[in-house]
C-alpha positions, 0 to 999 in steps of 0.5 A, spaced: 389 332 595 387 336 589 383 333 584 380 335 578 373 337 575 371 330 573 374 328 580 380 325 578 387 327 582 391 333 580 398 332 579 400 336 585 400 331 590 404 327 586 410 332 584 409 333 591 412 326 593 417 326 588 420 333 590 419 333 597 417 340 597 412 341 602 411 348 599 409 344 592 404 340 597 400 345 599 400 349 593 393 348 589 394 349 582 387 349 579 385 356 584 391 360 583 390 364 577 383 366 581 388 367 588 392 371 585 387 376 582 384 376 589 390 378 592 391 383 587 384 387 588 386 386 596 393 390 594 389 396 591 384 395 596 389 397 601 393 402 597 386 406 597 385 406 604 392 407 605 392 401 609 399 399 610 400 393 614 394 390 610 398 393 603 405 388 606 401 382 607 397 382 601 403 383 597 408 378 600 402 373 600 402 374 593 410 373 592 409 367 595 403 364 592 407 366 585 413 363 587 410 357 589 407 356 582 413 357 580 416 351 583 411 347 583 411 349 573 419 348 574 417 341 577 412 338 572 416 341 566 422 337 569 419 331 571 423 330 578 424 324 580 420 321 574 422 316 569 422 320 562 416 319 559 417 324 552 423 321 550 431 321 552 432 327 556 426 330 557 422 328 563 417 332 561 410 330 565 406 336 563 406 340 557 406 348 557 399 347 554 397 342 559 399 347 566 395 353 562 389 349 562 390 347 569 392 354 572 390 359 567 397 361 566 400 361 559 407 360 558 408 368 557 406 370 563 409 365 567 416 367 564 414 374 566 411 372 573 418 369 573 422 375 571 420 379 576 421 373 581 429 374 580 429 381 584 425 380 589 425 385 593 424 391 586 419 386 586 415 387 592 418 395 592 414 394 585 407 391 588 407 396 594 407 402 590 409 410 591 404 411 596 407 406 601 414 409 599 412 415 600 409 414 607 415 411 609 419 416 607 416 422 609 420 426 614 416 428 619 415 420 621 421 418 618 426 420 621 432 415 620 437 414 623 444 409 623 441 403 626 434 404 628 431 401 634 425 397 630 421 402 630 418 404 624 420 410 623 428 409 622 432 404 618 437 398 620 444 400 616 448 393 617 454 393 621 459 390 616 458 398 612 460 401 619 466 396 619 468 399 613 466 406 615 471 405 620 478 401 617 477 409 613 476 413 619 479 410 624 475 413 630 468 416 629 468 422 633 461 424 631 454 421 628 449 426 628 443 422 626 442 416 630 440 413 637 443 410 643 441 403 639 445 405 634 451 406 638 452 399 640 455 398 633 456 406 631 460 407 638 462 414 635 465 418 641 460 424 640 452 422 637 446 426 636 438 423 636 433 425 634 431 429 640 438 432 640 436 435 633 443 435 629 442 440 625 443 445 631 450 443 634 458 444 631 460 437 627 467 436 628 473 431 627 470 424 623 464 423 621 460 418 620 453 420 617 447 416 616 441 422 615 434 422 614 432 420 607 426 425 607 427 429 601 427 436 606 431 433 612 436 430 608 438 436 604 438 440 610 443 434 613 447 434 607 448 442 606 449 441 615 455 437 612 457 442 607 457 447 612 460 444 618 467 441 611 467 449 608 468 451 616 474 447 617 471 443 623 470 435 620 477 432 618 474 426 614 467 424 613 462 419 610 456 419 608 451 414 607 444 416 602 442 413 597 444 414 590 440 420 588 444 423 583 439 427 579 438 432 585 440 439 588 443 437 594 447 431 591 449 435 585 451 442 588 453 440 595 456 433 596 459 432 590 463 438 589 467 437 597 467 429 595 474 427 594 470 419 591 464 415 591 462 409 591 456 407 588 454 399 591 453 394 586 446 391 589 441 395 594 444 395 601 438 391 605 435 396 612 432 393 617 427 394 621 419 393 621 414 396 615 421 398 611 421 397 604 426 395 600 429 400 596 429 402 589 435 404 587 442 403 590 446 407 594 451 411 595 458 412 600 461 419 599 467 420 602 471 427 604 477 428 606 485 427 605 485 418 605 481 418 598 486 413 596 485 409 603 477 409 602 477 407 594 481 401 597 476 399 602 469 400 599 471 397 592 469 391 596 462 393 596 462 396 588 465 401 584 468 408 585 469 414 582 474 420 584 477 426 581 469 429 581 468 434 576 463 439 578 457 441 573 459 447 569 454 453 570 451 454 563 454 462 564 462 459 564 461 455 558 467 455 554 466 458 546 467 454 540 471 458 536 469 460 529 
């Protein structure tokens, strides 16, 4: 039990009782804000020696111990379970000045606290830092494929977005940036690995494509796409990437042969060990002629937009007239 300096019972023991919530009962209120400032100078601890299992506990220990605070300030304002002591329906046993006292935390920075608890995983994605996403995203280690094997170097895509994949393309001739594992749930006629190195070989018939997101490689894999489209070998494809909208191979590559995109409403959630969450949504890019079939089917997972537009080059730029 948690007891306060001059020796009597914190109320965490008691909110405990009332809530049943074995996180609230474990969590010591009076040591928090010290925890929390030591799992802080652990994070950047291990961002400086690029230690990144320790970066991924420290944080997610972090995420925790705040939300356990959380939890247990929602339940001392509240009063679960307790009889109304402030008045008629408020139920409050502790005053936001009382708990700053206990925990060192004022009601500003717990809202914040609890802000950013809402989107967890931008969150985490915020914590771990842009030396964690770029180690994990680097191309030479990170070669990415549909579904991956668990390993850290490729990525999980749930299998209910290759359903969908599949009711626009029928059957997939060919992936060409995945693994055997993959295939189990891929199942395209024709795939290429890692070790096979798709960029080396003809693409044809419907694709289905879901390629290394390190910044080389994917421009290599989408100018591929273009490539083997303008050649006349790919019937229809869809393309998997996150929605980088502000870069060459996006701009000038995909969307100019893209027939509609769908911009997801959330972040698709990869699976696999060490993998970040991702910071921004992503993207389907569908080519072909059953644009209508594929806006039908993908505005279940967000909006869709068709009839692209191509960025004007400066030079083409009509005149105003005097």
């Amino acid at each position: 039990m948690a007891l306060y300096s001059n020796g009597q019972p914190s109320p965490t023991s008691n909110i405990a009782q009332r809530d049943g919530g074995r996180d609230i009962g474990q969590f010591d209120p009076e040591s928090f804000a010290r925890n929390d400032l030591a799992l802080d100078y652990g994070i950047e601890h291990a961002k400086k020696l690029k230690d990144w299992p320790a970066l991924v506990k420290a944080v997610d220990a972090k995420i925790e111990e705040q939300r356990k605070f959380i939890a247990w300030r929602a339940a001392c304002i509240q009063g679960v379970g307790q009889p109304k002591k402030n008045g008629p329906g408020t139920g409050t046993i502790l005053s936001d000045a009382k708990i700053a006292e206990i925990t060192g935390i004022r009601k500003q920075q717990a809202e914040r606290m609890r802000s950013k608890l809402a989107d967890p995983g931008q969150y985490r994605a915020y914590l771990l830092g842009s030396g964690y996403m770029a180690a994990f995203l680097e191309p030479a280690k990170n070669v990415r494929g549909t579904q991956g094997t668990g390993k850290n170097e490729e990525w999980f895509t749930p299998p209910k977005y290759i359903k969908l994949a599949r009711a626009v393309l029928g059957e997939i001739d060919l992936d060409p940036a995945t693994n055997e594992d993959a295939q189990t749930i891929v199942q395209a006629a024709r795939y290429f690995t890692k070790k096979d190195d798709g960029l080396k070989h003809e693409w044809y018939g419907n694709v289905w494509l879901n390629p290394p997101y390190g910044k080389r490689l994917i421009a290599k894999f989408i100018a591929k796409l273009r490539d083997e489209w303008d050649a006349g070998r790919i019937s229809e494809a869809i393309c998997l990437t996150h929605n980088y909208t502000d870069t060459i191979w996006f701009q000038q590559k995909l969307v100019p042969v893209a027939r509609a995109i769908c911009f997801t409403q959330g972040r698709i959630k990869f699976q696999g060990d060490y993998i970040p969450d991702p910071t921004q949504g992503q993207a389907f890019t569908y080519l072909g002629n059953n644009s209508d079939l594929f806006i039908e089917v993908f505005t279940e997972i967000g909006f869709v937009a068709r009839e692209i537009i191509p960025r004007r080059k400066p030079s083409a730029l009509p005149r105003r007239a005097p």
